[in-house]
VOGU-3710 file (C-alpha; in Angstrom, 3 decimals, decimal comma):
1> xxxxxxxxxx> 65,151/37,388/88,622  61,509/36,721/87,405  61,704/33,341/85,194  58,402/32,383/82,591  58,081/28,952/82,379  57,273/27,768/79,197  56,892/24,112/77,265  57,395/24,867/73,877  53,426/24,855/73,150  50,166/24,591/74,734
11> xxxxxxxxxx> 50,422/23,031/78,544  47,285/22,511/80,418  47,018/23,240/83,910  46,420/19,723/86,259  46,584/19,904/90,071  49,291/17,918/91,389  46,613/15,367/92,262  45,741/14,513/88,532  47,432/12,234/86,890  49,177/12,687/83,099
21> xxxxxxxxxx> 48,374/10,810/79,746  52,147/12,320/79,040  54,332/11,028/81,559  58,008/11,627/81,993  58,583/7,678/82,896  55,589/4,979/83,490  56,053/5,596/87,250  56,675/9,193/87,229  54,173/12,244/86,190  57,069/15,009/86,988
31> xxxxxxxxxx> 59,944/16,177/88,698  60,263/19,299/90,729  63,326/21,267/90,906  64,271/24,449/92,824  64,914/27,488/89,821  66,460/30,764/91,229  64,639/30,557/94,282  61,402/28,934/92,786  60,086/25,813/92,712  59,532/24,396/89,100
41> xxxxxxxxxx> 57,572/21,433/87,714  59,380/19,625/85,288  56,676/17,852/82,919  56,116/17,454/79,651  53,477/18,600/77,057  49,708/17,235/77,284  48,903/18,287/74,011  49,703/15,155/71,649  49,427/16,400/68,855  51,884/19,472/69,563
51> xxxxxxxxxx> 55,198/19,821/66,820  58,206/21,372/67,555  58,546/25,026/65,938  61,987/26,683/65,600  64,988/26,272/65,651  65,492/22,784/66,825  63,282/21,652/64,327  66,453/21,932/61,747  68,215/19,017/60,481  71,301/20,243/58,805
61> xxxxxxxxxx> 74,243/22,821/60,419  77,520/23,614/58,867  79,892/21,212/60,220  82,363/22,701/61,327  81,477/23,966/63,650  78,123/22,379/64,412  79,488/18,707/63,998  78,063/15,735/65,628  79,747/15,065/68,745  80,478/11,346/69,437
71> xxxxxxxxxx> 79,048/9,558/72,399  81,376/9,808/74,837  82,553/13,167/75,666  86,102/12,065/77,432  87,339/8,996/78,732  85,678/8,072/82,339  83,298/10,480/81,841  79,575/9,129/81,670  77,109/10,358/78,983  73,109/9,850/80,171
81> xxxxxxxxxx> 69,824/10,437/78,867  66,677/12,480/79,923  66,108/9,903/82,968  68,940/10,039/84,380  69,041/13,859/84,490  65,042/13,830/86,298  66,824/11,232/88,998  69,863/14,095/89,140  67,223/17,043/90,033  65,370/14,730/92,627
91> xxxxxxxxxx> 68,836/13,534/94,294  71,508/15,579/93,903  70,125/18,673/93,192  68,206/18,455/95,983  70,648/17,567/98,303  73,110/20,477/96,974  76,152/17,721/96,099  75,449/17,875/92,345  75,290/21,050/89,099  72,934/20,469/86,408
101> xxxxxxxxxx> 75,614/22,856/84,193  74,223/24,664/80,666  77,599/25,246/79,307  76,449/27,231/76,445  77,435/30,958/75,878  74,416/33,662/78,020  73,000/34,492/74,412  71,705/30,752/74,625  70,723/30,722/77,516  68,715/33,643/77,373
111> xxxxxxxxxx> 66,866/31,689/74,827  65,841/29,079/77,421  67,019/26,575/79,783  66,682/23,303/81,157  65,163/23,819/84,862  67,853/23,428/88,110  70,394/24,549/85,194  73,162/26,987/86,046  74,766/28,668/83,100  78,257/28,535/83,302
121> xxxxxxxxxx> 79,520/29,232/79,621  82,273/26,437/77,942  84,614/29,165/78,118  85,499/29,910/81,506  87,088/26,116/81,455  89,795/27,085/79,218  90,620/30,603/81,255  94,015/30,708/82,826  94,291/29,015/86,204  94,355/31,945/88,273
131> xxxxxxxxxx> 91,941/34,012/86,636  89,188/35,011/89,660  86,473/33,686/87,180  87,855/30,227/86,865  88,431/30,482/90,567  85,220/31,101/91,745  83,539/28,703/89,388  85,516/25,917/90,706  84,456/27,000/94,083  81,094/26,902/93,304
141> xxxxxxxxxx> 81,645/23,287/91,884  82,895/21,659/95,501  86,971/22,371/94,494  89,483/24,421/96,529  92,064/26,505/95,221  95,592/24,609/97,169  98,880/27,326/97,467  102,222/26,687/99,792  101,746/22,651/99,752  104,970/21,534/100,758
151> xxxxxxxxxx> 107,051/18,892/99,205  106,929/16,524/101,579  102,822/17,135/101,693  102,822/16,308/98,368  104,960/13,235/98,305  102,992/11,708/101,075  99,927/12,750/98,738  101,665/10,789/96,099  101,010/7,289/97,844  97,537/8,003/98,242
161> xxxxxxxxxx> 98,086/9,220/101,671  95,720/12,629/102,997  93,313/11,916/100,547  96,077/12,539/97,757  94,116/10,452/95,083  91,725/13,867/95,340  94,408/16,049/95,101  96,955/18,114/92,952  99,250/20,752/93,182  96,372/23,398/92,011
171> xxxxxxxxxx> 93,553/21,609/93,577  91,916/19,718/96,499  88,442/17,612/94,576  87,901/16,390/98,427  84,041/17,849/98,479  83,767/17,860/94,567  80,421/17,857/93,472  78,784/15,994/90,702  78,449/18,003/87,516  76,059/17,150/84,360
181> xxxxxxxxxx> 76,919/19,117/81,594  74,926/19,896/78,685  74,308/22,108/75,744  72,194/22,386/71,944  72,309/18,920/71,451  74,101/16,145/69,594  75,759/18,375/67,289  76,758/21,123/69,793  80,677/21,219/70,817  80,134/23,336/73,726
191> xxxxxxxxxx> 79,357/21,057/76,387  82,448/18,529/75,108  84,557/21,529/75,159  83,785/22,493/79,440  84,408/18,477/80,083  87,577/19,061/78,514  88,699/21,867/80,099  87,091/21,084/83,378  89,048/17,355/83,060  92,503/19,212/82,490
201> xxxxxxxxxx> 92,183/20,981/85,984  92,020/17,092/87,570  88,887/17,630/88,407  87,303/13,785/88,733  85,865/11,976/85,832  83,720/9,915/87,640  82,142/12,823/88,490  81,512/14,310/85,681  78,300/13,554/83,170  77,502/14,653/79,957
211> xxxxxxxxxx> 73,962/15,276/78,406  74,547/14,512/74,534  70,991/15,197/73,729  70,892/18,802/75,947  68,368/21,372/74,460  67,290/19,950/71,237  66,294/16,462/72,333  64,724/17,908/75,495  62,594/19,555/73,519  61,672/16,996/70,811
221> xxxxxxxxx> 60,446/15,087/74,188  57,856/18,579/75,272  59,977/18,783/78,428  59,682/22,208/80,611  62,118/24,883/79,610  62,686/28,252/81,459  62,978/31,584/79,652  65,216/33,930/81,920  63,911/37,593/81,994
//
């Protein structure tokens, strides 16, 4: 799939060698993540006095459903800023045990996307537990579908024996991998909503992370998003 990178404005060209007035952190000019097969630089805008246009430039949305969304997104479940998700491309993106997850529906996404993102809508987390979609998502996120665990498998599983803590009767979260959700922003329910439903499957909350500001605080900071074509 061709992808157009864009930055929400005006970005001047720099060779890697050149350093930013607009850094992402004092130590860091940019992040590079791996897109549908292409490498990406994740920066932000050099123009200073660029404004947001849009719209994420509105203040006010009918609540419901567009209420604000409260820090923590479930219980055990870590919410993290823009920092934390550059250290997440440059770690475990890159070393395949983590999902950088835009949870919002594929007409959102269409409209753009935070780079190393894979759009897995909120709704597949609520689907039935043997629908093939849910199935193949949670394959994709380091779980295994369990079937014909015996009773006595599962008791021994019970006292934290064979790796039972990562275990259920639908489920092995042995190889789990980590998964930062996000979606619109502060006010969006989408992202809350996959935690949720991702949570009720046992999948492990301490491996879960939620983006509160996603898509409309990414861009009130110039960050890189990607247009899919």
């Amino acid at each position: 799939m061709t992808v157009k990178i864009i930055t929400l404005g005006l970005l001047l060209t720099f060779s890697s060698a050149h350093a930013l007035d607009v850094k992402l952190t004092p130590d860091k000019d940019y992040v590079e993540v791996i897109h549908q097969g292409k490498l990406v630089k994740v920066q932000r805008i050099q123009d200073q006095d660029h404004v947001l246009e849009g719209g994420f430039t509105r203040t006010s949305r009918k609540c419901p459903p567009f209420c604000i969304q409260p820090i923590l997104a479930a219980e055990g479940v870590a919410t993290v800023g823009q920092v934390e998700i550059f250290d997440f491309m440059e770690r475990e993106l890159l070393d395949d045990t983590g999902v950088l997850v835009d949870a919002r529906t594929p007409s959102w996404w269409k409209r753009g996307t935070i780079p190393g993102s894979v759009n897995i809508p909120f709704t597949v987390f609520s689907l039935d537990i043997n629908d093939d979609q849910l199935i193949d998502v949670m394959r994709s996120l380091g779980a295994k579908r369990r079937s014909d665990i015996s009773g006595l498998t599962r008791t021994i599983e019970g006292f934290g024996l064979l790796g039972g803590d990562m275990k259920n009767d639908e489920w092995d979260f042995t190889a789990a991998k980590k998964i930062m959700f996000w979606c619109n922003g502060m006010w969006c329910g989408q992202s809350p909503s996959a935690i949720k439903g991702l949570l009720a499957t046992g999948y492990p909350a301490d491996k879960i992370y939620y983006y509160r500001g996603g898509m409309q605080a990414w861009q009130s900071l110039g960050l890189t998003v990607l247009i899919p074509e």
